[in-house]
N, C-alpha and C positions, 0 to 999 in steps of 0.2 A: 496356618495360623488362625485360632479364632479369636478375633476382634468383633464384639458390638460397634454394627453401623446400626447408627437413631436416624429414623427419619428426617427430620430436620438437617443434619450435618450431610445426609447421601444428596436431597434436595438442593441444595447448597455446593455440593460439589457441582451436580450436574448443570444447573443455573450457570455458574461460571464459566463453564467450558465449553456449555452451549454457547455462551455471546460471543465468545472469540471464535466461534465458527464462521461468525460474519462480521470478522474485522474489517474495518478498512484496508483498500486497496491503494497502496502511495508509490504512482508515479512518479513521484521526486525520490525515490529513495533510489530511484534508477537512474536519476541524474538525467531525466527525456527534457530538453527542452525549461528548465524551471526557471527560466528568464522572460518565459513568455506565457505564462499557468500552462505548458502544457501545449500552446497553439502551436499548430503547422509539426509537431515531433514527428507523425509518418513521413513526412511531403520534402522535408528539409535538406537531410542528408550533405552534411559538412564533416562530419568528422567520425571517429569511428563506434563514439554512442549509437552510429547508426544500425551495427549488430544487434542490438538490442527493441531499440524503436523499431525498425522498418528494416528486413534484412534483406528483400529485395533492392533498395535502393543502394545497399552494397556496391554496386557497380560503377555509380557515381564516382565512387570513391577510388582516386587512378593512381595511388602509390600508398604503398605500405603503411599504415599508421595506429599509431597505439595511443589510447588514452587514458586518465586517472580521474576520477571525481572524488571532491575530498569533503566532506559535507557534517554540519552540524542541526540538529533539529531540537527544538525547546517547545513543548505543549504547557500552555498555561491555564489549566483546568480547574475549574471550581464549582463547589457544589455547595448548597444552598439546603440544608434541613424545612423544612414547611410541615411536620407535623406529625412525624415517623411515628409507630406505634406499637406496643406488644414487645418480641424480643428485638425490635431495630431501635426500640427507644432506650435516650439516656445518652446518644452519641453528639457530641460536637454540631454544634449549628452552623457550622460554616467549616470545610474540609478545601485543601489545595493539596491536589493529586495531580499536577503536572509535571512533568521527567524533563530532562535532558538526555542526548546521545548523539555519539558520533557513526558516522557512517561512511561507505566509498563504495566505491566499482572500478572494475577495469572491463575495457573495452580494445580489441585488435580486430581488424581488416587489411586482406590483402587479397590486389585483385592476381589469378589464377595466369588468368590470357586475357584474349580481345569482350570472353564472353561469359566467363563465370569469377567468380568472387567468394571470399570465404572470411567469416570470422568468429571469433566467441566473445561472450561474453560475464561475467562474473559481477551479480548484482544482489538484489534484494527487493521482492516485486510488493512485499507487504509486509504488515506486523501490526503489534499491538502493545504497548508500554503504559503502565499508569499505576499510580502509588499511593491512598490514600494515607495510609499512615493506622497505629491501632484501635485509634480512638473514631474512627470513622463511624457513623450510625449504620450503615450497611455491611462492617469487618465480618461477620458473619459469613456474608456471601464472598467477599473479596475485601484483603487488602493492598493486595498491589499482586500484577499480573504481568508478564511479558513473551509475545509472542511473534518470534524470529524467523523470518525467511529466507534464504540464498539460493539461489538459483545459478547453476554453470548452463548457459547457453549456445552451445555451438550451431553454426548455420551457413549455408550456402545460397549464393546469386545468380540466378541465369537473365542475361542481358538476349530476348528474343528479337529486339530488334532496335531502331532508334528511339522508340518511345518507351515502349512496354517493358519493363523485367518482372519476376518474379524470385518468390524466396522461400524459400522453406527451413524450419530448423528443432532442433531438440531441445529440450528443456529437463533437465536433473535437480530438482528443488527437493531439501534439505529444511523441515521445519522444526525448534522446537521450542517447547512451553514450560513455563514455568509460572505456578503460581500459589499464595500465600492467603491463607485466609482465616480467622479464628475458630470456625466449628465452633462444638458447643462446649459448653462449660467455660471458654476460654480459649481451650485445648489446642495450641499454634499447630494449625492444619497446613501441609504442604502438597500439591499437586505437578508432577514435572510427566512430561513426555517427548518424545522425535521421531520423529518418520521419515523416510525418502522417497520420491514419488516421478514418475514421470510426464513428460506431458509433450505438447508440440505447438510450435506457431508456423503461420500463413501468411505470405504478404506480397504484394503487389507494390510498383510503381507505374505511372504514368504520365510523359512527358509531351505537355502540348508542341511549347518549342521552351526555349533558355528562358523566357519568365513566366510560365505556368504550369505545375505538375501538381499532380494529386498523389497520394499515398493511403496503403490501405493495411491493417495489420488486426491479426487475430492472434488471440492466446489461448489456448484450450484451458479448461478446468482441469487441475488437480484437488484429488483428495487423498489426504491424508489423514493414515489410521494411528495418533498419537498412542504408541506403547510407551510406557511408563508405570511410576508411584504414585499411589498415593500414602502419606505417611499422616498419621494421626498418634501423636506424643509417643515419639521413636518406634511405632509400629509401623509396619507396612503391608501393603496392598497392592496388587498386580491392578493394573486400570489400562483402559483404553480410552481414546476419545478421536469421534471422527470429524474432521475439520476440512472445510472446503475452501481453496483459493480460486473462485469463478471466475468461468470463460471472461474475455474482455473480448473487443473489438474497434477498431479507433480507425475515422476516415478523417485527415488531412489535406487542407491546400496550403500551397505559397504562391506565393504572387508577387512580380514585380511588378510594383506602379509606377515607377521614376527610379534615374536610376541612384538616387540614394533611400528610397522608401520601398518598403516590402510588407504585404499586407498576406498576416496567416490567420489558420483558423481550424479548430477541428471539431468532428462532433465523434462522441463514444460511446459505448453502452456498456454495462455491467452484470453479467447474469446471477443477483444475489439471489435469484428465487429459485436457485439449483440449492438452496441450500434449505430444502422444506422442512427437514428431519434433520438430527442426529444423533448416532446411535452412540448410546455411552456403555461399557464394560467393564464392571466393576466389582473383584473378586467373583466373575464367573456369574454376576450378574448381569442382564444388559436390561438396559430401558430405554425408550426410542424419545426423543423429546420431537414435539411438532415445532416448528416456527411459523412464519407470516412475513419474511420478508419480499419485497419488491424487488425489479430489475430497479439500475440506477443511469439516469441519463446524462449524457455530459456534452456542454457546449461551451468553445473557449474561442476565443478573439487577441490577436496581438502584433502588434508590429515590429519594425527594424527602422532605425536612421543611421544612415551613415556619416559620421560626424566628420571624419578625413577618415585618409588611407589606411589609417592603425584602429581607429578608434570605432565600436559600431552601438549606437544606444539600443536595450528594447525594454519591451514592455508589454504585458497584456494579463486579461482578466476569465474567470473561469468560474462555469455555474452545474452543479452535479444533486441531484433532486435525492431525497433521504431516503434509505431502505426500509424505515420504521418511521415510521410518528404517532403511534398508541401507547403515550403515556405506561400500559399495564404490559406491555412487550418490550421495555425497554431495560435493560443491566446495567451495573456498575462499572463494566470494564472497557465500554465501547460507546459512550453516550453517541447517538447516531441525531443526522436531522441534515439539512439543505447544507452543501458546504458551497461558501464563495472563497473564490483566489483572486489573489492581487499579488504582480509579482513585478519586478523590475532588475533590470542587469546590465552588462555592457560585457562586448566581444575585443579586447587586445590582441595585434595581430604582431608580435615581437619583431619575426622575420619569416620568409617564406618557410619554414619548419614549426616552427612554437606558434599556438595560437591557445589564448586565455581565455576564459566565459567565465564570469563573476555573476549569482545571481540571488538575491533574497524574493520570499516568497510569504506570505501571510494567508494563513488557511483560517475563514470564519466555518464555526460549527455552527454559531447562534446558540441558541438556551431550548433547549429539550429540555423536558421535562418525566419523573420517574414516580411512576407509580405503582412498585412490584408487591406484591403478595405473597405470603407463605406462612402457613401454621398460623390465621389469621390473624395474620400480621401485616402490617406494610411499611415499605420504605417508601415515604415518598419526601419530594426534593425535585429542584431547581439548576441544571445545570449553566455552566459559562464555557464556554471552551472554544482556543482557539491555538494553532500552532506556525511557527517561528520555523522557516526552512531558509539556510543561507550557505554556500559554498563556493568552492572551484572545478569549474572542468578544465582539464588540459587535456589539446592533443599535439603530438610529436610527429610531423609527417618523416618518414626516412628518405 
């Protein structure tokens, strides 16, 4: 098929699909711990989300148990025109591109014998959702974008001795993209792709005695090669786009301090700087786009009270340093910059089998700020963004 690609519209393509290459990474979409931002999820191991966090600490876990996380998430994003110019001018001074969605996971473990342990789990390690609407001064590059992850994790425990286990496991992540945006003239521009990828996780426990253990967990990097559409006013085009979900690594404690108080905490790391490049393919063209992002560092803090035998309060806070802050590196689909967590929850314990975790979470982006260039043009603008995470986890021991 020949189709005129105009520079400006292939520009525009590529732009967009670059940012979602370095989406954010959401823990809570995994249902790890979001009663506490995150603290102590290696180290914990209560229930069978521990497949997922921490799969050597599987062992922990001494009778068959299955769980559900049922979860809703609301981004309340706004952006802020300051001065836009050339073709980004003329669009709306004030834009609200915040989404709603729902989410879940399941979670199974069950231990083998005295010394191994097995479970899987079925979750969603990342993504990317946001909406500006047509009139946005940046439609051009994007007006609304969503970019979906699932992950089937199955993994095994070896209990080497009274302190130490280990864990090993696979990972089959399933991504794909979709996204919207005007091209030129108007012209409703559509961009879709999916891929399937493989990958693996690492993980360690270690147990001082019954009130102090540490936890250690790795995720390897996948990348995925989005094949897909591009469609431009019912035409179409064979595209590619390569998209990375980077390495993590997360070290957890828990601590008993008394015996109704429990003091967790974890620090993480993020390898977005695996994401230097990426290659776009588009109608049998490729163009290599450079980035600049950072690795991203993560420290989180939170505790337990136990209010009586049923009831368990917590709570904690969490701090993750930005992959970008250059104003002229920054897209419309991902506004990136310091995120802090504030979260709070309580643990119902029904009867020895059912046990409930209720937990709302509040994600600060802060206000980044956009100052992108193209066909000497600029968008620039003011962001706000912050997002709304609140659910249930349940586990079923048999």
């Amino acid at each position: 098929m020949n189709t005129k690609i105009t520079v400006p519209l292939l520009l525009s393509l590529l732009v967009a699909n670059n940012a979602l290459a370095g989406a954010y990474m959401f823990p809570e979409l995994g249902g790890v711990n979001v009663s506490t931002a995150g603290a102590g999820a290696q180290a914990l191991a209560e229930g069978a989300e521990t497949a997922f966090a921490n799969s050597a600490a599987m062992t922990k876990i001494t009778q068959p148990t299955l769980a559900f996380n049922i979860q809703g998430m609301v981004s309340d994003i706004a952006y802020n025109d300051t001065g836009s110019d050339g073709i980004f001018a003329g669009g709306e001074s004030s834009t609200q591109a915040g989404t709603a969605m729902p989410a879940g996971a399941m979670y199974y473990v069950t231990p083998i014998n005295d010394s191994w342990s097995a479970g899987i789990a079925l979750v969603s390690a990342g993504g990317s959702v946001i909406d500006y609407g047509a009139d946005f001064s940046g439609a051009l590059l994007l007006q609304d974008a969503q970019l979906v992850t699932v992950q089937l994790n199955p993994s095994v425990a070896y209990k080497v001795n009274e302190q130490l286990s280990l864990g090993i496991g696979l990972v089959a992540e399933y991504g794909q993209l979709e996204q919207n945006f005007a091209g030129t003239d108007k012209f409703k521009t559509q961009a879709t792709g999916s891929d399937l990828n493989i990958g693996y996780t690492l993980s360690g426990l270690y147990e001082f005695n019954d009130d102090h253990r540490l936890g250690f967990s790795y995720r390897s990097e996948i990348e995925h090669g989005m094949d897909g559409n591009l469609t431009i006013a019912n035409q179409g085009l064979d595209s590619s786009v390569g998209i990375i979900m980077p390495a993590t690594a997360s070290l957890s404690g828990y601590h008993n301090v008394t015996d109704k108080t429990a003091l967790l905490w974890s620090l993480g790391w993020t390898q977005f700087s695996s994401v230097a490049t990426t290659d776009i393919e588009l109608d049998s063209r490729i163009v290599e786009i450079q980035r600049q992002w950072d690795d991203t560092v993560t420290a989180c803090v939170g505790g337990y009270y136990q209010l009586n035998d049923k009831w368990r309060l917590e709570g904690g806070i969490s701090y993750e340093s930005s992959p970008q802050d250059d104003p002229r590196m920054q897209y419309p689909d991902v506004p990136t910059g310091e995120l802090w967590k504030y979260a709070i929850g309580a643990t119902y314990d029904l009867n020895q089998n059912w046990r409930m975790n209720f937990y709302y979470e509040y994600l600060d982006v802060g206000t980044p700020s956009i100052e992108f260039q193209l066909a000497n043009s600029t968008l620039r603008g003011d962001y706000s963004a912050n997002i709304h995470f609140f659910g249930l986890m349940t586990n079923y021991r048999f």
